[in-house]
N, C-alpha and C positions, 0 to 999 in steps of 0.2 A: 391589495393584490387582486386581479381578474382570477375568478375562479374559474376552473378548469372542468369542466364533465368528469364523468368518475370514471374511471377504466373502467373495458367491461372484462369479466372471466371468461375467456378463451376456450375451446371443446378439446385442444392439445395441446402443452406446454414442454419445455425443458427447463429440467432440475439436474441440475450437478450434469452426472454421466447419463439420466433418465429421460426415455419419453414418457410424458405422465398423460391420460386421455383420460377426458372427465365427461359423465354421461349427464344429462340433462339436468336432473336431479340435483346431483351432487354442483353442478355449475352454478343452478340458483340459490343454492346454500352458500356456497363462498361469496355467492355476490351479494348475498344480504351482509356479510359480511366488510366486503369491502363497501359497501354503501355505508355501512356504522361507523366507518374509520376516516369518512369523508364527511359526516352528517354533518360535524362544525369544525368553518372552515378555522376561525382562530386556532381550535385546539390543533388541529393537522398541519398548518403552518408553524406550530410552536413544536412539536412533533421532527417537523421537514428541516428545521434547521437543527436540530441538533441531531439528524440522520449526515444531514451533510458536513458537519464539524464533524462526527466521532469516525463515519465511515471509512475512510480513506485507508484510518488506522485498523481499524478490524480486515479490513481489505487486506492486507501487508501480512502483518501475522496470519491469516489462514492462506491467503500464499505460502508465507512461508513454508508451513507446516504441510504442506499436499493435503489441504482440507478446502473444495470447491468454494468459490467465492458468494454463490447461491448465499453459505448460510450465513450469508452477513443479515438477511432478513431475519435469521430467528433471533438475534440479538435485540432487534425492534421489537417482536413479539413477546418478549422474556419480560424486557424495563423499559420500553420506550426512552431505551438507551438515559435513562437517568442511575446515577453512578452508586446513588445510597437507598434503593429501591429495596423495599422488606416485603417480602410476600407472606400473608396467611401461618401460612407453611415454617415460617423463619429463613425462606433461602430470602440470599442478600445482593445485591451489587450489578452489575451489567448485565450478565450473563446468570443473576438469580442460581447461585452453588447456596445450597447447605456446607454448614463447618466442613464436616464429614467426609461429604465428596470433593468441599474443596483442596482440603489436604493431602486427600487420596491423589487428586493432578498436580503434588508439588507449592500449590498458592500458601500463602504465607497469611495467618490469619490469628493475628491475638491483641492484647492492648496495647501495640503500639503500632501495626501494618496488618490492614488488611486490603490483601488482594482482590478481595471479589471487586472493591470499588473503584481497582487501577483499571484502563480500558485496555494496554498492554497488554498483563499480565495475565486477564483475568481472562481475556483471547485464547491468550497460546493454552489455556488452562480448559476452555472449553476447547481449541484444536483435538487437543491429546484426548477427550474425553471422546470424543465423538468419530476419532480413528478410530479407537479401542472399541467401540461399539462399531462401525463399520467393518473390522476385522471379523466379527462374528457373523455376519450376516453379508460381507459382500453385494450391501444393498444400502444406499443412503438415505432412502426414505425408512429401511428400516432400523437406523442408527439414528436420525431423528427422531422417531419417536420414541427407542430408547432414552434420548436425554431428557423426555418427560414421564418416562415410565419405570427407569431402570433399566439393565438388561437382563436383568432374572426375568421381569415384567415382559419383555418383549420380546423374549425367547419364548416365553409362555402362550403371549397375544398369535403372534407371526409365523412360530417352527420354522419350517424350510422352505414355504413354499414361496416365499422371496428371494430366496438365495441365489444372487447373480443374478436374478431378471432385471432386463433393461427395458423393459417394457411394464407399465402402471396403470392397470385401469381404477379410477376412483369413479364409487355410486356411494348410494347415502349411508353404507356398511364399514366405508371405511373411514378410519381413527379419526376422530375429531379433531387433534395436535396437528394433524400434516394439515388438513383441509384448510385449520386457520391458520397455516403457516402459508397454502397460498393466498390466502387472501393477502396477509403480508408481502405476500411477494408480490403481484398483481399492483397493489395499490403505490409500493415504493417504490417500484421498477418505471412507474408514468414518470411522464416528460411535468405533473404538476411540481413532481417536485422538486424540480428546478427553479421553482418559484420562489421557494426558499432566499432568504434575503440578507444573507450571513454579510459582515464587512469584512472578517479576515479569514485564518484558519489556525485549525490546532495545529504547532510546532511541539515538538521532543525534543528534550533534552536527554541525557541520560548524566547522573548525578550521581558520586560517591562520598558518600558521607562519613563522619556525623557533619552533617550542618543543620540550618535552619531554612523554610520555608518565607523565613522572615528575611535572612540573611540574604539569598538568592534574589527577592523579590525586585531590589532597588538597580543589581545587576540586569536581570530583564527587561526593565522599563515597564515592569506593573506591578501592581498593589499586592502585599499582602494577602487581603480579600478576595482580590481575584486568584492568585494560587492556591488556595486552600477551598476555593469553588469550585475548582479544574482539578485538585487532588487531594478528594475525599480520603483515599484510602491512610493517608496516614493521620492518625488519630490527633496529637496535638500541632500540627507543622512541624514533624523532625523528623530528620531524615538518620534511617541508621548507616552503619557502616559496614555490616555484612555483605554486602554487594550493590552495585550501581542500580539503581531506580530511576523509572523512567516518570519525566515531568513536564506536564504537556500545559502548557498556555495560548492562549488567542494571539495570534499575531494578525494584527491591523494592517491589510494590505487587499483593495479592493481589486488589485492589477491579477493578485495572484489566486483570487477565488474559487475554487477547485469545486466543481458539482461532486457529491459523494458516489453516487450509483449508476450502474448503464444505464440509459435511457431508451425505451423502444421508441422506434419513430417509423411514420409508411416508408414505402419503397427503397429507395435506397441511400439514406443521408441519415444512416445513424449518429448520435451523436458520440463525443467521448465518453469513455467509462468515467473515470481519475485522470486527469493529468498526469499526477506520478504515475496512474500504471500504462500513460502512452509516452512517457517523457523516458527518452533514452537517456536520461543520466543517473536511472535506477540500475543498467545494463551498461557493459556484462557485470554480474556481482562475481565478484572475486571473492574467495573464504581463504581461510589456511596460513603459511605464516609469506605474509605480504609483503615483510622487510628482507628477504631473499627472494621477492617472485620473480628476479631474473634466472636464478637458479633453477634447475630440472626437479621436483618432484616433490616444489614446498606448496604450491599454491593449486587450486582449483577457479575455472571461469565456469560460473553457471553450472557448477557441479559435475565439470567434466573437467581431468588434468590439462593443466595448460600451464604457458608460461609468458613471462612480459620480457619483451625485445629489450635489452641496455642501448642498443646505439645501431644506427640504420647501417646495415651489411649485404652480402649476398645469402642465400639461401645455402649454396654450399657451405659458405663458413658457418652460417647458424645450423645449421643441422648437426655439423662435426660438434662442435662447441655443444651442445645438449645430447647428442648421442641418440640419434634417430635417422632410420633414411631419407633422404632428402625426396625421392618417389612417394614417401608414405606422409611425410609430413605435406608435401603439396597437395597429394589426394584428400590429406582430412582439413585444410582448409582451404579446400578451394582455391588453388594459387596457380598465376599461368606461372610457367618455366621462367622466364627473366623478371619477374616482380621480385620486386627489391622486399628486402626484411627492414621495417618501419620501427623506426626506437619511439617506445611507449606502448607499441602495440601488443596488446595481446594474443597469442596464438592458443592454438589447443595441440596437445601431443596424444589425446584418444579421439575416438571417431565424434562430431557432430550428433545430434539427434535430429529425428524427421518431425519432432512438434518441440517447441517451444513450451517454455510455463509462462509466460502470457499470452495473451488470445488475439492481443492483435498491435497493431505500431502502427500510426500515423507518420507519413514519410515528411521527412525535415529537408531544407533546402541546402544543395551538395549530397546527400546520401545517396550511397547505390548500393544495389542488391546485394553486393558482396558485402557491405561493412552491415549490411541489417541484419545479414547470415550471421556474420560473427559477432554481432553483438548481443544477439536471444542464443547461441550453440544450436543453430538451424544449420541442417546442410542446405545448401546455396538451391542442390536440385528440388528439394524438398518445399523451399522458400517459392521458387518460379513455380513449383504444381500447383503449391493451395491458392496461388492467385493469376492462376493462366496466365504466365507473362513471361518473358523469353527474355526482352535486354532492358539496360538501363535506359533507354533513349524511352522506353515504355515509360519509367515510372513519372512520376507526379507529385509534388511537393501537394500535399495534403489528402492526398491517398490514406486509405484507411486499409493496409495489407492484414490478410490471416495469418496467424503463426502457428494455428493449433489444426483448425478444420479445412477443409477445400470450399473454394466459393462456387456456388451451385453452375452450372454449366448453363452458359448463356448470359449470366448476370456481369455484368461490369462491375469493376472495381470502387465502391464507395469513396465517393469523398468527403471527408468533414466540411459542416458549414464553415463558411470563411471566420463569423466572427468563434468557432471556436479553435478553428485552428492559429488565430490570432491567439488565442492564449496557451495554446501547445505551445508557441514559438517562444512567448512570454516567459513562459515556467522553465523551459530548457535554458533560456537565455539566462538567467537568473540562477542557476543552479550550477555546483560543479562537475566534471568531469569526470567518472571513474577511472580514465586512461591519462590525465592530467596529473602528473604527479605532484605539483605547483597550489593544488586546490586542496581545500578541508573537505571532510569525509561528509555524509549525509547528515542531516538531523537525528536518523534515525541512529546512525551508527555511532552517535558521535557522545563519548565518556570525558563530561566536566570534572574534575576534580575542583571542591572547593573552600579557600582558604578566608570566606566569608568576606564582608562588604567593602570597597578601597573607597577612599576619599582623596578629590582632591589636594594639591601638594604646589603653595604656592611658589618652591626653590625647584620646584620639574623642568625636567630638559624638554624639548619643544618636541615633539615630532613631526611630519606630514607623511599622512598615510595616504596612499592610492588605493582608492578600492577596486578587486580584482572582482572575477566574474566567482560567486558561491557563498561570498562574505554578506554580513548581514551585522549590524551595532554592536549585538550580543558577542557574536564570536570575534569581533574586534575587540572589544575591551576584554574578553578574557587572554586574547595577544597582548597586550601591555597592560592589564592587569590595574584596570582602571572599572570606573563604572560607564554603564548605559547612558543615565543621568547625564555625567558630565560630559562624554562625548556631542551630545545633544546640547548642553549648554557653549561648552567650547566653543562648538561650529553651527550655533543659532538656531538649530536644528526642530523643529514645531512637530515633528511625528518619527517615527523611525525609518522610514523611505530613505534609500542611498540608491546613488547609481554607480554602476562599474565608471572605472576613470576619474570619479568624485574624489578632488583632496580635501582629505580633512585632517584637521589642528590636532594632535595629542600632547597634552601636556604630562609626559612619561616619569613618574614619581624616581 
């Protein structure tokens, strides 16, 4: 690969909710630092690609959790994201938990699972750790450094005079942990490391056992070897049965290449975060009980009550039928008076929000302002402020819209380079639907239950399957209950690539 120049450290940054302003000193400290992280280049390329395999995932869970996506870098700084990392100290795993504390966050850690190794798990386990240290201090740099200090330590170090400042000045007095955590930041946040040269990425399963790692393996289309490489945490390959475990493999797919971290770039052509986190078929996430969300007051969209259309109507009937005024329902979603009520669609029945929990949506070809509103729980008016824009006729298929901040006054609307909005389109296209009722749920969401390895059956009834848009080898054979393997032998098959409308043979036991 061409090496890249080394970032340099900035005189003011933003961290999480912080301005952080670094005075000279302190600047060429971190920069010695990120200069040592760039010294060779092999070791930072062997580094970069498994920030962009693991990240995506870390990504997702501190979403989840309302814990700023910022501290995906202290995960690098912890294990250089390797999964069976032992520190000095005895702390273990991704996120480097001792026993102790990791218990304390619920992780699961004896001879036969241990958590700290899952990258899952072991996430949501640092999330909760580092809320709970932010609660104390309403300050995230001083809840970082709790998670290298304690928070007995860092009540001690900090008192109050952190408390709630949004403003950070760093000189050479302050904590060593935050200073190398920007270097961290500083160095994985460059466009080098895109450079990274990954061929597929990590998929999730989520798995309920007892099975085997062995058992699974022939189902996915890879080796033993390779799953017990990607899931350290469980000690022999066995999966118990306490509860669904998540198990994540390389899936071989250069179409679908996902860069793991924002990229800074000049002026105005940032690049993509995540794909999944600009890929609208992450949104709206729907929670709560799903097999009634036509019904009134089973489901949530985006954490706000709402409900899904049964069948396209008027606004008058659908309002009567869920028991809301038809005035209040048009004002919280934005609806002119004769807009028909859309079956599959989701509504909201409480008010919108003025920011979004992702940060921003690249515009897809067909969208308009109003379906982008209600696919993050943005009010509509909210949506046209943070990106100075009034009508549809405005928008722009690969538009890079805000869903959190306002774009500075003056600046135009970013657009993604073509070639990556070429793979925003890719990854949508390929993915399914949240409001498709027809489609399988995400990777992430999705609980295999499994009755170990099928074989071929030379008296099988034939089938021909169409591939639909979301499907992918695995979750077809576990529909007819066949293996990976033989799908791929069946129908000649040299890698696991399928395309929508693709028929393929099933030979159905």
């Amino acid at each position: 690969m061409a090496w890249a120049q080394v970032p340099q450290v900035p005189n003011e940054l933003r961290f999480a909710d912080l301005t952080i302003r670094i005075n000279e000193q302190a600047r060429r400290e971190i920069q010695s630092d990120v200069d040592a992280l760039y010294r060779s280049p092999t070791y930072f390329q062997t580094k970069a690609e498994r920030v962009n395999l693991y990240l995506p995932l870390v990504e997702r869970e501190l979403r989840n959790a309302g814990v700023p996506s910022d501290f995906k870098y202290l995960v690098i700084q912890e294990s250089s994201l390797i999964p069976d990392a032992v520190s000095t100290s005895n702390a273990v795993g991704f996120w480097q938990f001792k026993q102790g504390t990791a218990e304390e966050v619920s992780l699961r850690v004896d001879n036969q699972v241990d958590d700290r190794k899952n990258i899952v798990n072991s996430t949501q386990g640092a999330a909760r750790y580092l809320k709970k240290n932010n609660a104390q201090f309403d300050n995230w740099m001083c809840a970082l450094v709790a998670y290298q200090m304690g928070l007995g330590g860092a009540r001690g170090y900090f008192g109050t005079q952190y408390n709630g400042k949004k403003v950070i000045e760093i000189d050479r007095n302050s904590h060593w942990y935050f200073k190398k955590f920007l270097a961290h930041k500083v160095a994985f946040e460059s466009p080098t490391v895109r450079l990274a040269s990954n061929s597929g990425y990590l998929e999730e399963i989520r798995v309920q056992g007892p099975t085997t790692l062995k058992a699974l393996a022939s189902r996915l289309g890879v080796s033993e070897t390779h799953l017990k490489e990607y899931n350290k945490w469980t000690a022999k390959g066995n999966i118990p049965d306490d509860r669904p475990y998540s198990i994540i493999y390389i899936r071989e797919d250069t179409q679908q290449a996902r860069p793991a971290i924002a990229q800074n770039q000049p002026t105005s052509q940032p690049a993509v975060t995540t794909v999944s986190s600009v890929s609208n078929t992450a949104y709206p996430k729907v929670t709560g009980n799903q097999t009634n969300a036509t019904q009134p007051n089973q489901i949530k969209v985006n954490n706000i009550e709402g409900i899904k259309a049964a069948k396209t109507t008027t606004q008058e009937k659908f309002t009567d039928q869920i028991g809301i005024r038809e005035n209040k329902f048009r004002r919280i979603n934005d609806l002119e008076k004769d807009e028909k009520i859309e079956a599959g669609q989701y509504y909201y029945t409480k008010a919108k929000k003025t920011r979004a929990e992702e940060e921003q949506h690249v515009v897809l070809p067909g969208e308009t302002l109003w379906s982008i509103s209600q696919m993050y729980g943005i009010k509509l008016s909210a949506l046209k402020a943070k990106n100075r824009i009034k009508e549809d006729r405005d928008l722009k298929a690969g538009m890079m819209l805000n869903l959190r901040e306002h774009i500075k006054r003056g600046e135009d609307i970013p657009m993604v380079p073509a070639s990556e909005f070429r793979k925003v389109v890719a990854y949508n296209n390929q993915q399914p639907s949240p409001t498709n009722p027809g489609t399988v749920s995400s990777p992430q969401n999705t609980t295999v239950p499994d009755s170990g390895p099928t074989t071929s059956n030379s008296n099988a009834k034939v089938t021909i399957h169409t591939v639909v848009q979301g499907e992918n080898l695995f979750r077809i054979s576990q529909k007819y209950g066949v293996s990976v393997d033989d799908i791929k032998k069946w129908n000649r098959l040299s890698n696991n690539d399928i395309k929508i409308g693709q028929k393929l043979t099933i030979n159905k036991p």
